[in-house]
Structures are given as C-alpha cells and as structure tokens.
C-alpha positions as CSV (number, residue, x, y, z in Angstrom):
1,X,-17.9,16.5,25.5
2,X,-15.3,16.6,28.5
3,X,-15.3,14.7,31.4
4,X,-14.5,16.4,34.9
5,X,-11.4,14.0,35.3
6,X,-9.5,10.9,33.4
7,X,-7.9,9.6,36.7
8,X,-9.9,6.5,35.8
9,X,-9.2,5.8,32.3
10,X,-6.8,3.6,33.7
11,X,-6.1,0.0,34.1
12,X,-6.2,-1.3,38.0
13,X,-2.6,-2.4,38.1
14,X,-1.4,1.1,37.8
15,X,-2.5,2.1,41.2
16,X,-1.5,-1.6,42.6
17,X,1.9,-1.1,40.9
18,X,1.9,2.5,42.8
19,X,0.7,0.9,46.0
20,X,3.9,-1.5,46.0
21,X,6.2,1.1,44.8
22,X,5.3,3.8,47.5
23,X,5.9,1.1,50.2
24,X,9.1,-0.3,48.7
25,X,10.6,3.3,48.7
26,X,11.0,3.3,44.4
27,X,8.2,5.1,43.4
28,X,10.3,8.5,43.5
29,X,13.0,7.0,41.4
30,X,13.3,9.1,38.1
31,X,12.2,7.1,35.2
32,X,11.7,7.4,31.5
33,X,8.3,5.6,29.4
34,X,8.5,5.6,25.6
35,X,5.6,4.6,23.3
36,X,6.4,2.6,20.3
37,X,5.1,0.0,18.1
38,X,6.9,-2.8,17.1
39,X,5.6,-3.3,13.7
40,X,2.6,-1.4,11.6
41,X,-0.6,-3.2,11.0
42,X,0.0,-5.7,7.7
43,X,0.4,-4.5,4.6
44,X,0.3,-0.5,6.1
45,X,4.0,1.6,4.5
46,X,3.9,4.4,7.4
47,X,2.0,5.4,10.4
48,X,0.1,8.6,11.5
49,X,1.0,10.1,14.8
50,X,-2.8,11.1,15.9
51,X,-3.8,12.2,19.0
52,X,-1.5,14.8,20.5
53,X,-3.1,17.5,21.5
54,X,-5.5,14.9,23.1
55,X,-3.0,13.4,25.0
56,X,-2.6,16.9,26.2
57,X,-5.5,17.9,27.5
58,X,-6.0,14.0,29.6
59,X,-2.6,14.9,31.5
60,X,-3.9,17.9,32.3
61,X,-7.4,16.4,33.7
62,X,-5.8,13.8,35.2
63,X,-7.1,14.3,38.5
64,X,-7.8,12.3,41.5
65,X,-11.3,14.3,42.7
66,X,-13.1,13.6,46.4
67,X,-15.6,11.1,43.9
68,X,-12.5,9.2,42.3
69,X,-11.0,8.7,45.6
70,X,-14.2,7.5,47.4
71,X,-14.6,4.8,44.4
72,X,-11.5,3.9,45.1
73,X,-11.6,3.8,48.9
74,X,-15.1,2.3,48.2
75,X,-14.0,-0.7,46.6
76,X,-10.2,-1.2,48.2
77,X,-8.7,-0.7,44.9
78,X,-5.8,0.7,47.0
79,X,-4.5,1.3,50.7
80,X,-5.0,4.6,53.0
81,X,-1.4,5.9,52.2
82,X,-1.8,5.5,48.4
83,X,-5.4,7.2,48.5
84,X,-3.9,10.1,50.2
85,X,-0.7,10.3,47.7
86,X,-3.1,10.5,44.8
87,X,-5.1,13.3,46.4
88,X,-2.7,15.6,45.5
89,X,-1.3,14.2,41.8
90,X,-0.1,16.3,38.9
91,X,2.2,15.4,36.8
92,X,5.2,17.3,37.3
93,X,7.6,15.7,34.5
94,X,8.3,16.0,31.0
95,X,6.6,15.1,27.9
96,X,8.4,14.5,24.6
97,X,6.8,13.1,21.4
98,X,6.6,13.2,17.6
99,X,5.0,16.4,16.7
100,X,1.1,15.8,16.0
101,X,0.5,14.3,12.3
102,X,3.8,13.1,12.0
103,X,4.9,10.0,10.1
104,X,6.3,7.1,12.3
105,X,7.5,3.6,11.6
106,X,8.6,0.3,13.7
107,X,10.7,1.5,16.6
108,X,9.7,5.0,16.2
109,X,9.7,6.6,20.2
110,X,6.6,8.5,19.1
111,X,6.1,10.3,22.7
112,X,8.6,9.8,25.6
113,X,7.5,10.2,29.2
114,X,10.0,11.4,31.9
115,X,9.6,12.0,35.3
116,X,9.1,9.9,39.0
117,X,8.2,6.0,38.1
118,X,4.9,6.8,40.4
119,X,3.7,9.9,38.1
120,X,4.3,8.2,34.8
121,X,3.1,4.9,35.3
122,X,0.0,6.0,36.2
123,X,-0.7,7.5,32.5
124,X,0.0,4.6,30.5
125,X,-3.2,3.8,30.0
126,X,-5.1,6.6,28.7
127,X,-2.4,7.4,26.9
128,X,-2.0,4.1,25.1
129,X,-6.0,4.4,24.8
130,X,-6.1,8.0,22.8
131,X,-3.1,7.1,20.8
132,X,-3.7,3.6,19.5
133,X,-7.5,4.6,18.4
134,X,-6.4,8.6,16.9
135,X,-3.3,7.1,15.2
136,X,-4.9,4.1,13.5
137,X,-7.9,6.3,12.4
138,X,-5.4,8.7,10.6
139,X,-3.7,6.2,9.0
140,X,-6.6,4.9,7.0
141,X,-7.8,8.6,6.6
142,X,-4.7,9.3,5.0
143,X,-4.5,6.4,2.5
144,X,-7.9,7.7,1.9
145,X,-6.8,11.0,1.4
146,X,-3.8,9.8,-1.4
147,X,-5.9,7.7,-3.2
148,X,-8.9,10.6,-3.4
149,X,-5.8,13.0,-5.1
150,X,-7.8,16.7,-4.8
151,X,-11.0,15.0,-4.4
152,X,-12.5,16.0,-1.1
153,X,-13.8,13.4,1.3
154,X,-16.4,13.7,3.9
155,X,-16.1,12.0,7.2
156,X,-19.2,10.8,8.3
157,X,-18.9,7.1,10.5
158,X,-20.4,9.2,13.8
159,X,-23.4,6.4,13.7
160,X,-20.9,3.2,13.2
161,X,-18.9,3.7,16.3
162,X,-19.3,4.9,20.3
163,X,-20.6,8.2,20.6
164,X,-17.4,9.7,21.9
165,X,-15.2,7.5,20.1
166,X,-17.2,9.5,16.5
167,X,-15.5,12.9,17.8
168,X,-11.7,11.6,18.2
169,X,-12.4,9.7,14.8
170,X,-13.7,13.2,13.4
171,X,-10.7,14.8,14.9
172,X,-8.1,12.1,13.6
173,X,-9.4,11.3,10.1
174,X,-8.9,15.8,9.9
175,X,-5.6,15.2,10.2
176,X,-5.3,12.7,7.7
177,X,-6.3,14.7,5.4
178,X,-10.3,14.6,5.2
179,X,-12.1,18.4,4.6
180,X,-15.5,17.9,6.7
181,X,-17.9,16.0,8.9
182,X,-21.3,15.2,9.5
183,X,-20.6,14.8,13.1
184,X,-21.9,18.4,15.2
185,X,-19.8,17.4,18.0
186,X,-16.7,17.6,16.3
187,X,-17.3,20.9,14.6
188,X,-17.9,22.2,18.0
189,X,-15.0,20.9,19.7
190,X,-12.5,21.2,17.3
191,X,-13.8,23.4,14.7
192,X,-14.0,20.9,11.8
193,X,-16.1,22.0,8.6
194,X,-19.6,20.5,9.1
195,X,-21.7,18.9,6.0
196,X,-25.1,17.6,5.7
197,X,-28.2,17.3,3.9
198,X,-31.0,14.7,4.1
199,X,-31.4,10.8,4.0
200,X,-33.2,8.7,2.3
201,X,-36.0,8.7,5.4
202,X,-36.8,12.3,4.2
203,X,-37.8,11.5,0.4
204,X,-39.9,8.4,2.3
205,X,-41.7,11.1,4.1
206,X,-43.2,13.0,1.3
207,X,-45.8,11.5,-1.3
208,X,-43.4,11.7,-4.4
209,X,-39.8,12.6,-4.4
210,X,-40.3,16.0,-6.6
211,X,-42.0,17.0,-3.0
212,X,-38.9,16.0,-1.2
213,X,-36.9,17.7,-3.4
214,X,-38.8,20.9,-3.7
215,X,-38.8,21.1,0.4
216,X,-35.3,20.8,0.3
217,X,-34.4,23.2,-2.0
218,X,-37.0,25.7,-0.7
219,X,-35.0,25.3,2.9
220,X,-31.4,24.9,1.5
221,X,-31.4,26.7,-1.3
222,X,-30.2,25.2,-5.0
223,X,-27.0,24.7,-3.8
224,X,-27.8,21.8,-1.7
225,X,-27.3,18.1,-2.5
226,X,-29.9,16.0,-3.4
227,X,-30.5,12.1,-2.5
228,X,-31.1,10.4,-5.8
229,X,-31.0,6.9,-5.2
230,X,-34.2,6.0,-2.9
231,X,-36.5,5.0,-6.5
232,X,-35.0,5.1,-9.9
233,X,-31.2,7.0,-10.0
234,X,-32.4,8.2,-13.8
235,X,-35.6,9.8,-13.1
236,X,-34.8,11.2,-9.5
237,X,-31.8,13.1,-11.8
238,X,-34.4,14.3,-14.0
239,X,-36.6,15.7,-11.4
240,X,-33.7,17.0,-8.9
241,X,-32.9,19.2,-12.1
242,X,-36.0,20.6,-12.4
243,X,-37.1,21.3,-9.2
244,X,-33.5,23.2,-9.0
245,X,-32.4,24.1,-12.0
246,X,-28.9,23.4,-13.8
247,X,-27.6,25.4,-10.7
248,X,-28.3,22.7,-8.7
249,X,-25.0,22.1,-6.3
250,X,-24.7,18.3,-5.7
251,X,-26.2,15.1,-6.2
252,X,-25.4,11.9,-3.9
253,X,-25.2,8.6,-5.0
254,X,-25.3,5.9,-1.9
255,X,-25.8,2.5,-3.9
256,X,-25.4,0.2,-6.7
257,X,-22.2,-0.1,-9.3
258,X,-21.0,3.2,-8.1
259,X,-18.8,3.1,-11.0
260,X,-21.0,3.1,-13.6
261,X,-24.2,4.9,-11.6
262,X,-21.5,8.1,-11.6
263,X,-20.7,8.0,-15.1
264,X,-24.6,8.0,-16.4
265,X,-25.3,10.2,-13.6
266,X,-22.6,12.7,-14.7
267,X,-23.5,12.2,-18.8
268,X,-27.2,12.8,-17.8
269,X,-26.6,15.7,-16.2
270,X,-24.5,17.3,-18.5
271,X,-27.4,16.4,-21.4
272,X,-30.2,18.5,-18.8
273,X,-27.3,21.5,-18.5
274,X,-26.2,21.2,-15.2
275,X,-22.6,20.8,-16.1
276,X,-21.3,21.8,-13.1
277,X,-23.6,19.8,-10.5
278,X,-21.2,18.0,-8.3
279,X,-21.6,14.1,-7.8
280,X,-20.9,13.1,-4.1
281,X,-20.6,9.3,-3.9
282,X,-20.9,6.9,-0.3
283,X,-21.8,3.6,0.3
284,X,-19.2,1.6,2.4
285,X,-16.1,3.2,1.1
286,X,-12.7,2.1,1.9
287,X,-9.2,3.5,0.1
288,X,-9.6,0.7,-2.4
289,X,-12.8,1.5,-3.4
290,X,-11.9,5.1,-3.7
291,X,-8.4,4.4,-5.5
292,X,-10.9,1.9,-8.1
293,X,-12.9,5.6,-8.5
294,X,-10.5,7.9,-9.7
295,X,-11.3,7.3,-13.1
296,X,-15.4,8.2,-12.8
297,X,-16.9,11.5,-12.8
298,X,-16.9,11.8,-8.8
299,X,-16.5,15.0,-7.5
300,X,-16.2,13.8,-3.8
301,X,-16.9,10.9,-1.0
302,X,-18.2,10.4,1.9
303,X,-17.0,7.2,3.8
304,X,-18.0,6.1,7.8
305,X,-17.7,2.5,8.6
306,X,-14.3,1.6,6.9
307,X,-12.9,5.2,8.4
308,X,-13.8,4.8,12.2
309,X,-12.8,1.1,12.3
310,X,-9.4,2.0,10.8
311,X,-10.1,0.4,7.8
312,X,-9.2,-3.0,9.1
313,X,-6.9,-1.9,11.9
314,X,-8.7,-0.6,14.5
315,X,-5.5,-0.1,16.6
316,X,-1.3,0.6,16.1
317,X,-0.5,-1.6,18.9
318,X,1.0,0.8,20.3
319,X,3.1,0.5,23.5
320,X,4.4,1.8,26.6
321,X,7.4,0.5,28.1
322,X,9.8,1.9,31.0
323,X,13.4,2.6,29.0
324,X,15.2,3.9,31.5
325,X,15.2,4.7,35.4
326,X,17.8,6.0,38.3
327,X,19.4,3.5,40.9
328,X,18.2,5.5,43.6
329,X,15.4,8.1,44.2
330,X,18.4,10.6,44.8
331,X,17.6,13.3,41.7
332,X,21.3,13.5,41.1
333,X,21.2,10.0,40.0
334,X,22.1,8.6,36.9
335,X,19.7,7.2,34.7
336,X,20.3,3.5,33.4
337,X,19.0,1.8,30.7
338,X,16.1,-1.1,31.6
339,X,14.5,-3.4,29.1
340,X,12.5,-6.3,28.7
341,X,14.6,-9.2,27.3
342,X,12.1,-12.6,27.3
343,X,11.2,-14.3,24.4
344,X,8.3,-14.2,22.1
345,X,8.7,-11.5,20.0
346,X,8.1,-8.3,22.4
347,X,11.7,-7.4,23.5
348,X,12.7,-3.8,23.6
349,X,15.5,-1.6,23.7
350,X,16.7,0.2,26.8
351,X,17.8,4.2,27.1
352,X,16.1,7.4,26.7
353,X,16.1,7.8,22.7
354,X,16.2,10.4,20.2
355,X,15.1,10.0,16.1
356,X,15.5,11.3,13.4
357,X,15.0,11.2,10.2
358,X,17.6,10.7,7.1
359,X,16.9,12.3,3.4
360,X,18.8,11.8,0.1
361,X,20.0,14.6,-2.1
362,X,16.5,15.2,-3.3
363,X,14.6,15.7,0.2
364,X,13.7,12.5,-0.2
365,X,13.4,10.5,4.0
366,X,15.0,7.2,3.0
367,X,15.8,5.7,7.1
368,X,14.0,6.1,10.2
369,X,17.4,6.8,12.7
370,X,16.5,6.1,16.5
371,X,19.5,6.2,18.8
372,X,20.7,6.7,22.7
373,X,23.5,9.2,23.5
374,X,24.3,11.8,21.4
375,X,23.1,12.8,18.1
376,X,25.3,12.3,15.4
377,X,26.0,16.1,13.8
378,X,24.7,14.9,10.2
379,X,21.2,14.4,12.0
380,X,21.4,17.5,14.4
381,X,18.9,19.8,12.3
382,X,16.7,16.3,11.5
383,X,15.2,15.8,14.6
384,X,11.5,14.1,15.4
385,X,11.4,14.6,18.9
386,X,9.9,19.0,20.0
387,X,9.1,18.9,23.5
388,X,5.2,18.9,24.7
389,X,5.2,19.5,28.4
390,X,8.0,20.7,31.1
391,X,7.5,20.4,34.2
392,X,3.8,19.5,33.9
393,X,2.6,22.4,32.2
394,X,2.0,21.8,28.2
395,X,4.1,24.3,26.0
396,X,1.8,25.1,23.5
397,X,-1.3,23.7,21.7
398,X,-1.5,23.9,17.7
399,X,-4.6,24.5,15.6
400,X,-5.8,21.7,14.0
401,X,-5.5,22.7,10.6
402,X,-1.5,23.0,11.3
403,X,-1.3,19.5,12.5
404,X,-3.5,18.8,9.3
405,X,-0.7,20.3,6.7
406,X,1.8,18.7,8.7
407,X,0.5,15.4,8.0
408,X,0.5,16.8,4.1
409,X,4.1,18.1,4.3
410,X,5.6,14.8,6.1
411,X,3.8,12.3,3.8
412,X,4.6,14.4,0.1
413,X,8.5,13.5,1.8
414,X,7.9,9.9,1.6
415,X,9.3,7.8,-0.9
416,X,6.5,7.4,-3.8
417,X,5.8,3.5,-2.8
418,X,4.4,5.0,0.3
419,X,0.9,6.2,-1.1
420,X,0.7,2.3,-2.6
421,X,-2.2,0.4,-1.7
422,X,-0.8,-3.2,-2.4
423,X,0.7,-4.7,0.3
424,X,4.7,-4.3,1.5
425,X,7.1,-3.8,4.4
426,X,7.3,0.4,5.9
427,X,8.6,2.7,3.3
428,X,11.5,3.1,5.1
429,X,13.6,1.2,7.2
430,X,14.7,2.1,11.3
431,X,18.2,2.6,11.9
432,X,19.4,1.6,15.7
433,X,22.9,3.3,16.8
C-alpha cells in the first residue's frame, strides 16, 4: 500500500519557490511553518487531530529518487542546480505537533515545522494533503462515535471513495472511535479489526434465500450475520432462525424505516427465542441518523458514504503558513516573527507558538491558550505541543489503539455541549497572549 517515495505529492511551486530561494542565497535561512485552521467546518464544536503517524512515515519517504529527478529534469520543472540539491534531501529539522487524536480548535498550531526555509517548504503539501482528509474523517467518526454511546460502529465506505483514500479513512474514523472495518487493506496495514459477511448479490445467487442462508451458516458458522432485507424483512427473520437456530449471532438490516424495521425485527425475534441475536443496522448513515436511533433495539451500525466524505466536510481547511524565520542564513540568528497581513479574512499571526489548554476546578478544558514567548507557569504542566521528529529522525511511533483512547480521553474533557449535534460556535474559545 506504500509508495517507493512522496517527493511528488507536491504542488509545483514548491520546487519553483526552492529554485528562486537557492539562487537568491535564502533558502538556508532558518524558518518555522505552523498548520492551523482558521475556523472549523460550520456547525462542527471541536476538531480531531488525524493523521500523525502518517505524516510520519511521508517525511520519512520523502525522497527525491533517479526516476523523480528524471521527471523533473524531463519536463524542466526546475534548473540543473536545484535538481542536484534535491538529490540529496532529508529533512534534517524539527517536527512539533498536537499529539495524534487530539482535540484542536481555531488557531490551534496543530503541528509546527522547523528547520531551513528550503527543507520545510517543500512538505507543505503532503502534509496539508494527509491532514486535511485524516482530520476531517475523525471528526465525523467521532460525532458518530458520541451519538452511537457503547454501540459499536462499523466502518465500511472502502467502495464510496479512492482506493487509497478507503485505508487513511479506515485508519482515521479508528481513531474516532469506530471498532472495525470491512476494508482488508486497513486491517493489514494498521491492524484494524476486520468484519464482513455477505451482500445481498449472495441471497440473489441461490434459488430461495433458506439456501443462502443455509450456505452461510454452514461456512460461517451460527454466529454469522445474516442479510434479511433482499425479499420480505418478516419472513427472511423467520427462516434466518431456523436455518440457525436462536443462537444465531446477527441479523442486518440495510433499508426501509430503519426505525421501525429494528423494532419488529427485534420483537420477532425475541417471539422465535433468539433473544440475544444482535441487529446490525446500515443504509446511508450519518451521526444524525444514528443519534435519531438510540432509542430502537440496534445493537450496532455500519456507515460508509457519510464517514469517508466527512460527513459534509470533506476537509478542515487546514493550513500551512511560514511564522517565523532568521534575518540571515547565519544559524546563530535570531528568529523573527513573519505574517501575512492583507485583507480578506486569511491573516495570521507571526512567532513560533506554544498551546495549551485551560481547565476549571473540575477538569473541565474551558480555553484554547496559544501564545509566543514563554509559557505562563499556570499552563506549564498543560501543554499540547510533544515533539515528533529532531533532527529528521521521528522519536517514536504509537499504536493505534493508544491514539484511539486518546481521542476518548481528550473528548470525555470537553464541555458537555461538545458531543451536541445542533449547530454552534467551538466548545471553547482560543486565547492569544
């Protein structure tokens, strides 16, 4: 699922920008790129820091390979003494970021890049590319995720997006709290439980659906889940009982008044004995329809579309802007705060930042705090930013499932109104001092 370099997940004017910064003598200048948003999608209360360990591994393959550089050379993307600076690239600076599954809100420096203006600039790209996309994917997962409560929810969009694209949103909606996927790719990559039974083209394949179901069970065992909406729900309930038996693990519902298919579905059953015959429910599923659920009989969902498009918001609008950089490319000298200041709504705010995050008496985060210079002492131990990579060699890489109960941890300290689906402003608001 890897490709043998990311050198050219990149936008042309990073190489033209390097081109003109080698031969103007500022490309060594030491410089410092923060990604932020400037607000969350509408309506959203928090963001998900997705991506991470992603981000990770594309610094680490960003390499500019003897095919890269004859594309490049090829096409006169850029001149001879560019080509051969890029021969030998690795990044060689300093990564900073919110740790993986973190909350973040307007303002929030969720990564910070330090190093020479001509090794940073050349990631913003790909880094802008895996965030935006793994972020935005979380965030729906976890409004999923809070409005399911305990109910687990099965990822399973792989068919409603790009190929590659179905294993980052696999990966992302993880972290946002979903418990499996249908998508083989992602299990193998990243270890992610793996679910799946049969569709409705399998039931079409046999002469009656008792057939179907009797294959099934005969290859699955009882415990599997059984289709029982291609014909009549009622009758295909019936039959799935008695071709398993009241052991029977699952039945799926994938159409119709979900609502009030579940709640027959789940009398019926208990009338045949099968009383503890789950009832997985799909169908376009967003958080909304989930949250207008939680009063049927559904043991669990399965949701694609709505997940991999973000539920609306296919992207965080993320961005990544140079904050700061050195007069000279002397390395003893001092950084100085750079911003752009034009109209129109997409100003910044100069200087290498820190963040952190304020609680009330009760553990409760009630500011986003985001400053330059020092950290005031009553924020000391509340820190956002843990450092990723020094000196171009990542620190460490965290399990999944770590970055998954982080995402738990950091949301349960939101203010309640954060898990609300109506619309509002973020949960809480970002300090600048």
């Amino acid at each position: 699922m890897g490709v043998p370099s990311t050198a050219l997940f990149t936008d042309q004017y990073e190489l033209t920008m390097l081109q003109a910064a080698l031969a103007a003598g500022t490309a060594e200048r030491r410089s410092v790129f923060e990604v932020f948003t400037r607000r969350l999608p509408e309506g959203r209360r928090y963001g998900v820091v997705a991506g991470t360990g992603r981000v990770l591994d594309a610094v680490e393959n960003f390499r500019f390979d003897t095919d890269v550089l004859g594309f490049l050379r090829e096409h006169g993307i850029v001149d001879g003494p560019t080509l051969e600076w890029l021969a030998s690239y690795r990044f060689g600076g300093d990564i900073w970021g919110y740790p993986e599954g973190e909350v973040y809100f307007p303002g929030s420096p969720v990564l910070r890049v330090e190093g020479s203006f001509a090794e940073c600039v050349l990631l913003e790209t790909v880094i802008l590319s895996i965030l935006n996309h793994d972020s935005a994917i979380a965030a729906a997962a976890s409004r999923m995720s809070s409005a399911a409560g305990t109910r687990p929810l099965i990822e399973m969009g792989a068919r409603r997006t790009h190929e590659l694209a179905a294993v980052a949103a696999s990966r992302a909606a993880y972290v946002g709290g979903f418990t499996s996927t249908s998508d083989l790719a992602a299990g193998f990559r990243y270890g992610i439980p793996t679910v799946g039974t049969s569709a409705h083209a399998f039931t079409l394949l046999h002469d009656h659906e008792r057939d179907a179901f009797r294959a099934q069970v005969d290859s699955l065992g009882r415990g599997t889940t059984l289709l029982v909406d291609t014909y009549d729900v009622a009758e295909a309930v019936r039959t799935a009982v008695e071709v398993a038996g009241t052991g029977l693990g699952a039945v799926r519902i994938d159409s119709g008044d979900l609502l009030l298919v579940a709640h027959r579905v789940r009398r019926q059953l208990d009338e045949l004995g099968a009383t503890e015959t789950k009832i997985v429910v799909t169908s376009d599923l967003d958080e909304y329809a989930i949250a207008s659920l939680a009063a049927a009989p559904v043991d669990a969902y399965g949701v694609g579309t709505q997940l991999v498009t973000g539920s609306g918001h296919p992207t965080c609008s993320m961005v990544y802007k140079l904050v700061a950089r050195a007069e000279s490319a002397d390395p003893k000298a001092p950084l100085e705060p750079v911003a752009k200041k034009s109209t129109g709504g997409k100003t910044s705010i100069g200087g290498r930042k820190w963040a952190a995050r304020r609680t009330d008496g009760q553990g409760v985060a009630e500011a986003e705090v985001v400053g330059v210079g020092p950290v005031p002492a009553e924020l000391a131990d509340r820190q956002l930013l843990v450092q990723l990579v020094k000196g171009g060699q990542v620190l460490s890489r965290e399990p999944l499932d770590v970055v998954r109960q982080r995402h738990a941890t950091a949301r349960a300290r939101l203010p309640l109104s954060a898990t609300q689906l109506s619309r509002g402003e973020p949960v809480l608001p970002t300090e600048y001092v």
